[in-house]
C-alpha positions as CSV (number, residue, x, y, z in Angstrom):
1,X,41.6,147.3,-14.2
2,X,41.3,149.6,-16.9
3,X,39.0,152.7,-16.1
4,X,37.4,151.4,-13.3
5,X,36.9,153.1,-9.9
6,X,35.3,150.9,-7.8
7,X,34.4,153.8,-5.6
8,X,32.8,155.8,-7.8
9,X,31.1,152.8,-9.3
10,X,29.9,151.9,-5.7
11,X,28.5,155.5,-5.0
12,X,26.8,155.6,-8.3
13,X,24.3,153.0,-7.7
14,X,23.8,153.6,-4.4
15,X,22.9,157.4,-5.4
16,X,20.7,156.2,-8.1
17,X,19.3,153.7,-5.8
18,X,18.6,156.7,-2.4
19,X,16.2,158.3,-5.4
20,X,13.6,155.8,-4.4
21,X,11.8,158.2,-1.7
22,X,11.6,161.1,-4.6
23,X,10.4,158.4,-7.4
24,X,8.0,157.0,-4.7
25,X,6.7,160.7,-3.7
26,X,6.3,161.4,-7.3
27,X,4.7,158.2,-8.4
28,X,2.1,157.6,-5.6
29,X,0.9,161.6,-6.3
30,X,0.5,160.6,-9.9
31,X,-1.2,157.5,-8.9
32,X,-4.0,159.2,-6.5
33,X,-4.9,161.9,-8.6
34,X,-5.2,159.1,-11.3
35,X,-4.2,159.0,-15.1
36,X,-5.4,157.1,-18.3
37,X,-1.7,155.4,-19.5
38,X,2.0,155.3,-19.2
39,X,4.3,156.8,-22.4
40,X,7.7,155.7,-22.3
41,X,9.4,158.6,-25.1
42,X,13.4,157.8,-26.4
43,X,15.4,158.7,-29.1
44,X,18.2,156.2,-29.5
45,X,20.2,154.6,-26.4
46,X,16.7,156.1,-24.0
47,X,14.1,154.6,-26.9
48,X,15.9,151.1,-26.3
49,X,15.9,151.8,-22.3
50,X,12.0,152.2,-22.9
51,X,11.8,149.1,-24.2
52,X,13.5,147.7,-21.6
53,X,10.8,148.9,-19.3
54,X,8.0,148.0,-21.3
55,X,9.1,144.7,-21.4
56,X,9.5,144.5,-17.8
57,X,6.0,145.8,-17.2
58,X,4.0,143.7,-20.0
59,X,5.0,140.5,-18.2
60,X,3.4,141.6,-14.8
61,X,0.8,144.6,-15.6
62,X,-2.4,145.3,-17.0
63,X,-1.3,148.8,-17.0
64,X,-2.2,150.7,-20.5
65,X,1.5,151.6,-21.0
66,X,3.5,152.0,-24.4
67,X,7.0,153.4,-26.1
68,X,7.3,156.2,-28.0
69,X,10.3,156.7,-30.6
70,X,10.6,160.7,-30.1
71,X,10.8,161.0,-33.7
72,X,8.1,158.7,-35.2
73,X,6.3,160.6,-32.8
74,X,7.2,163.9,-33.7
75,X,6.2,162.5,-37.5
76,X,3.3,160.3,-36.9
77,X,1.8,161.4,-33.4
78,X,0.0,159.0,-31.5
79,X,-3.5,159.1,-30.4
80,X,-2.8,157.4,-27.1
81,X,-0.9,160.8,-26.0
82,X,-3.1,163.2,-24.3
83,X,-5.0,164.3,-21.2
84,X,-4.1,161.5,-18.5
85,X,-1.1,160.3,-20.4
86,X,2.0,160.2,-18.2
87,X,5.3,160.4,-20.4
88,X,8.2,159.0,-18.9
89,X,12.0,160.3,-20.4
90,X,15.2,160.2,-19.9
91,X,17.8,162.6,-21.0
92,X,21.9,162.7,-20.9
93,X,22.2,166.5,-22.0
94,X,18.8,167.6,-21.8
95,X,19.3,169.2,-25.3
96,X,18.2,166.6,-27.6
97,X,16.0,167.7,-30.2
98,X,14.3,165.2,-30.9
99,X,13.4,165.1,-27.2
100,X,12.5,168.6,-26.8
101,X,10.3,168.7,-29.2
102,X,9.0,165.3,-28.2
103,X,7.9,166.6,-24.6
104,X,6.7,170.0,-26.3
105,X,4.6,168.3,-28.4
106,X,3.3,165.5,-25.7
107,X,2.6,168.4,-23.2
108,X,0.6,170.5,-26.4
109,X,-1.4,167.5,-26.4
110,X,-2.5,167.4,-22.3
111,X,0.2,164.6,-21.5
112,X,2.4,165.6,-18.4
113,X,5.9,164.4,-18.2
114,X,8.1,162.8,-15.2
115,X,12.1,163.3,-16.7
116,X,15.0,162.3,-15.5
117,X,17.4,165.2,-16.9
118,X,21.2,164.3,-15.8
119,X,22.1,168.1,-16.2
120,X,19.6,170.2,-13.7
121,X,19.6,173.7,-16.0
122,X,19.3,171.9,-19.3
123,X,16.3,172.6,-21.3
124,X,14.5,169.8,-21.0
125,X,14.7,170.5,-16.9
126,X,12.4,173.4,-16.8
127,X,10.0,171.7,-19.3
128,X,8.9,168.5,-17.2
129,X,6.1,168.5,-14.6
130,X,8.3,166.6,-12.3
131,X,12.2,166.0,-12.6
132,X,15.1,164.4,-11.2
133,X,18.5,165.2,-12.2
134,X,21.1,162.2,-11.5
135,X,23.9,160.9,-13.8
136,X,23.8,157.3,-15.2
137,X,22.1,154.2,-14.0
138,X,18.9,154.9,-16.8
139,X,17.4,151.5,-16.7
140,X,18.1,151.5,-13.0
141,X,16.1,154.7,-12.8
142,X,13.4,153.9,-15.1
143,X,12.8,150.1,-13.1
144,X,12.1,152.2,-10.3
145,X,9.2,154.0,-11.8
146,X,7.6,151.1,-13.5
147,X,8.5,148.9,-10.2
148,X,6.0,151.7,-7.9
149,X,3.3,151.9,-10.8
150,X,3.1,148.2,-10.7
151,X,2.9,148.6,-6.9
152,X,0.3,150.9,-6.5
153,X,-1.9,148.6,-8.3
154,X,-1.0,145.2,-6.3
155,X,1.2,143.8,-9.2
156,X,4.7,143.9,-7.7
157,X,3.8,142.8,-3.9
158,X,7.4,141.7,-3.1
159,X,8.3,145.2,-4.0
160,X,9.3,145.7,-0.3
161,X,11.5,142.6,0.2
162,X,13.0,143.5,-3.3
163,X,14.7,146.6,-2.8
164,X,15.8,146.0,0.5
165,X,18.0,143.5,-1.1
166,X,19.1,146.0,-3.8
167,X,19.6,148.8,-1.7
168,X,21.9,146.2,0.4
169,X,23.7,144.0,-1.8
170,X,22.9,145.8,-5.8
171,X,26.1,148.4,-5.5
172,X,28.2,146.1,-4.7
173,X,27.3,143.1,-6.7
174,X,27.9,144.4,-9.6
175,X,31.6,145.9,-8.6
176,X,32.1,142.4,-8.0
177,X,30.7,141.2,-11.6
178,X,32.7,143.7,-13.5
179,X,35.6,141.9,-11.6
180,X,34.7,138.5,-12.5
181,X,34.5,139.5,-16.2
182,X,37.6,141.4,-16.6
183,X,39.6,139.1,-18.3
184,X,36.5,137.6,-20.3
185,X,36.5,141.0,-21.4
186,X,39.8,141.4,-22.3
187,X,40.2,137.8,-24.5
188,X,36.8,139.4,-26.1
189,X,37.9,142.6,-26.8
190,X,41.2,141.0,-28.5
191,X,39.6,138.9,-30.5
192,X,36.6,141.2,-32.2
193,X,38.7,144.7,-32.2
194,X,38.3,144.8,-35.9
195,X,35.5,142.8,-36.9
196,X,34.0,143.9,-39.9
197,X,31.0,143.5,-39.2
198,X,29.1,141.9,-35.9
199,X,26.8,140.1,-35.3
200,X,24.6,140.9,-31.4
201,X,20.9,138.8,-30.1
202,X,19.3,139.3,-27.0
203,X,15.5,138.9,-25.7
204,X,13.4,140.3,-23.1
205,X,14.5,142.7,-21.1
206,X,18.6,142.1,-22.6
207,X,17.1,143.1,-26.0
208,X,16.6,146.7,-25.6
209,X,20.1,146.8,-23.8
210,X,21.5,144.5,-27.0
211,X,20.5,146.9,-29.5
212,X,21.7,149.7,-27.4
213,X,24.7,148.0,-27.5
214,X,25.0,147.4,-31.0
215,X,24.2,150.9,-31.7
216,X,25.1,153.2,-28.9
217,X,28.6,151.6,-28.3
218,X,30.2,149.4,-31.2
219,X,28.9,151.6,-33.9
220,X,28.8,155.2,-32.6
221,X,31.7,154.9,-29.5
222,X,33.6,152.0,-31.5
223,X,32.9,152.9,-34.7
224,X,32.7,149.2,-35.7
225,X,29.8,147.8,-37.8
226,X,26.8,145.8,-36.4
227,X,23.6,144.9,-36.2
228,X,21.0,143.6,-33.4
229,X,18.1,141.3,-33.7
230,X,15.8,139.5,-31.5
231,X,16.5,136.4,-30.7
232,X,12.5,135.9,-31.4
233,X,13.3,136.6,-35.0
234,X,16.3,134.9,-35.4
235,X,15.1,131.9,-36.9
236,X,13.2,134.3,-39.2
237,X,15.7,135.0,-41.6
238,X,19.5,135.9,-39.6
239,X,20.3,132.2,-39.3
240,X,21.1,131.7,-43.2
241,X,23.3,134.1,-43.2
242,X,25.9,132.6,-40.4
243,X,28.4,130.6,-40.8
244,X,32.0,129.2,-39.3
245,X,33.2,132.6,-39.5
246,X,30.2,134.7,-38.6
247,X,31.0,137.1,-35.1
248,X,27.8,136.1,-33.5
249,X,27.2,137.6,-29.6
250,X,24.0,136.0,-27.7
251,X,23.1,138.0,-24.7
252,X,20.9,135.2,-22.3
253,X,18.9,136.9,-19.2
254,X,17.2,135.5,-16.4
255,X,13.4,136.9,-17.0
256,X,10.3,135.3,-19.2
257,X,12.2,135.7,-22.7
258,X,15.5,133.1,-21.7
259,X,14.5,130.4,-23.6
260,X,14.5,132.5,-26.3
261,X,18.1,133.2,-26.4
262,X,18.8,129.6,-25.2
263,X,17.4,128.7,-28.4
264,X,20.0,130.8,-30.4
265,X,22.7,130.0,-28.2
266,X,22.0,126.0,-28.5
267,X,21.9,126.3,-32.0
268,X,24.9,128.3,-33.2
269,X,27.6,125.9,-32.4
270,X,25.8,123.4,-35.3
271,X,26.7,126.2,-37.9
272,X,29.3,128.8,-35.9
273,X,32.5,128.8,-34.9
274,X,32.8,132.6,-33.7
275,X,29.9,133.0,-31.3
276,X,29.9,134.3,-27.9
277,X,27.4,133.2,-25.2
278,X,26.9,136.1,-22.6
279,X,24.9,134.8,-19.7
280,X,24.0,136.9,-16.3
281,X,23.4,133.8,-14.8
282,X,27.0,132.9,-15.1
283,X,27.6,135.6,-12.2
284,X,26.7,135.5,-8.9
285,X,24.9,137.8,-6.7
286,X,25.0,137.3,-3.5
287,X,22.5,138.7,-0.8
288,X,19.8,138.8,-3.8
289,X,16.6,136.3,-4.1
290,X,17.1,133.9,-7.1
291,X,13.8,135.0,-7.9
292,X,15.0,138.3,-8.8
293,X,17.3,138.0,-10.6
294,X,15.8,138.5,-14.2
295,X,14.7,142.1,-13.5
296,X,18.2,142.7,-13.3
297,X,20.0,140.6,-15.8
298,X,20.3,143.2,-17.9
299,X,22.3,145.3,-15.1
300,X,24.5,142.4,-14.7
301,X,25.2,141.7,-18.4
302,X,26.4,145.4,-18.8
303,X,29.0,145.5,-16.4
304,X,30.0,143.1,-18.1
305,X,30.0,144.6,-21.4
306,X,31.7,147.9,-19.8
307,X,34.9,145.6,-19.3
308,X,34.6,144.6,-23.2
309,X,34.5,148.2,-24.0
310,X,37.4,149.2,-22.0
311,X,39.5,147.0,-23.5
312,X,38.2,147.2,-26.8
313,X,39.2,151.3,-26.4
314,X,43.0,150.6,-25.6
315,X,43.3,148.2,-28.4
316,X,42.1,150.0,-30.8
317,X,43.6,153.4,-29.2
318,X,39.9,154.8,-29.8
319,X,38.5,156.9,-27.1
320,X,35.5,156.0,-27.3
321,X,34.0,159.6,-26.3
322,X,35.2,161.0,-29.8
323,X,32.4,161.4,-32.5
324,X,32.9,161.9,-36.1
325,X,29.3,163.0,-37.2
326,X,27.4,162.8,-34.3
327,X,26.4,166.7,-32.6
328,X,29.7,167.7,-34.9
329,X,27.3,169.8,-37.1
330,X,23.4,170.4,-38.2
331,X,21.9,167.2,-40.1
């Protein structure tokens, strides 16, 4: 399989996953000193994992919590950020500006910050109240900090049974998806190399992953043009512009939003004869409760998408960590 190590993908969740004490530690110290609300802050591919979380919160919390773009922020401010705000971030480089200036400004206000910062002596590592440095696995990360909030407060009472199954069976689940969809990814990748333009939906907690996809892969990795909706809105306008020939992808989860993909997906083969159902329920994982399986569609539906994007890199002979504009200058 192209550019995949099974090993390393193996010891990456797990590692994410043996974070869990630190998160716990960190959460439950928040939780009995108190706080007001919950700020989830991103810029790009972290602004769509915050929605991810909010989305997986909203369904099961009262919790006062909301997402911050850093740079609306930075432009608008928000009068829900101040003293008892936690902000919640996420960081590849630690170095983003938009970021920086994000937390400097949140922290200006009284907000304190909990960061995950991948490189441990990046900037943004000395500015948070409480950080953990650890590569990938964001939403995986994030999941675990709303997952222990929603604890605390009785809201998630399986949370025990839950990751016992993750922490058994998650790591190498998804190995095995990524397997499965090889060659799904492959026939994909063959046939949408050089689309002009595509077409991706997704709802729930797929739809913050669906527009980082759109955004954070095909357009700044691939370099190929789309655009994301959700699959809410689709029927709002996207649908008249489809037709035989439209590239249409419909990512379908597992959690509250499903029917709203199912919609989409049921009613593009009337009109479409280039769309692509995506569904995590088409893979299997075993040792993990049915019931649980929508808080991790969107894990599932990504490693499937990470065989799509290998392939779609040797076709095109792209390497997909070049960038034309992107950190190649001041904008």
């Amino acid at each position: 399989m192209l550019k995949f190590d099974e090993e390393k993908q193996l010891a990456s969740v797990q590692g994410a996953l043996a974070l869990r004490p630190r998160i716990e530690k960190i959460v439950d110290g928040i939780c009995g000193e108190g706080f007001r609300n919950l700020c989830w802050l991103g810029i790009g591919g972290t602004w769509a994992s915050c929605l991810q979380a909010e989305t997986h919160m909203k369904e099961r919390s009262s919790l006062e919590l909301f997402v911050e773009n850093a740079a609306e922020y930075l432009t608008t401010g928000s009068r829900r950020v101040g003293e008892g705000t936690i902000v919640i971030i996420s960081s590849v480089t630690g170095n983003t500006e938009e970021m920086v200036e994000g937390v400097k400004a949140a922290k200006a206000a009284g907000a304190k910050v909990l960061g995950f910062i991948d490189v441990e002596t990046a900037e943004l590592a000395h500015m948070t109240d409480w950080t953990i440095s650890y590569p990938a696995n964001e939403q995986l990360k994030f999941f675990m900090v709303a997952d222990r909030f929603m604890y605390n407060r009785g809201e998630f009472p399986e949370y025990d049974d839950y990751y016992a199954q993750l922490d058994a069976h998650l790591a190498r689940d998804l190995v095995e998806v990524e397997k499965t969809a090889d060659a799904f990814g492959a026939q994909f990748a063959q046939k949408h190399h050089d689309d002009k333009l595509h077409y991706f939906v997704g709802a729930g907690n797929q739809y913050g992953s669906t527009y980082s996809y759109a955004m954070c892969y095909w357009e700044e990795q691939h370099w190929i043009r789309t655009k994301s909706i959700h699959a809410a809105e689709f029927f709002h306008g996207m649908l008249e512009i489809v037709d035989r020939d439209t590239p249409v992808t419909v990512f379908v989860g597992e959690d509250a939003q499903r029917p709203l993909a199912l919609r989409v997906a049921k009613f593009l083969p009337r009109v479409c004869g280039n769309y692509t159902v995506i569904d995590s329920k088409d893979y299997s994982l075993p040792g993990i409760n049915e019931n649980y399986r929508g808080n991790l569609s969107h894990l599932v539906t990504h490693a499937v998408t990470q065989r799509i994007d290998a392939h779609m890199e040797a076709i095109n002979c792209h390497p997909m960590e070049i960038r034309r504009y992107y950190r190649q200058f001041n904008y």
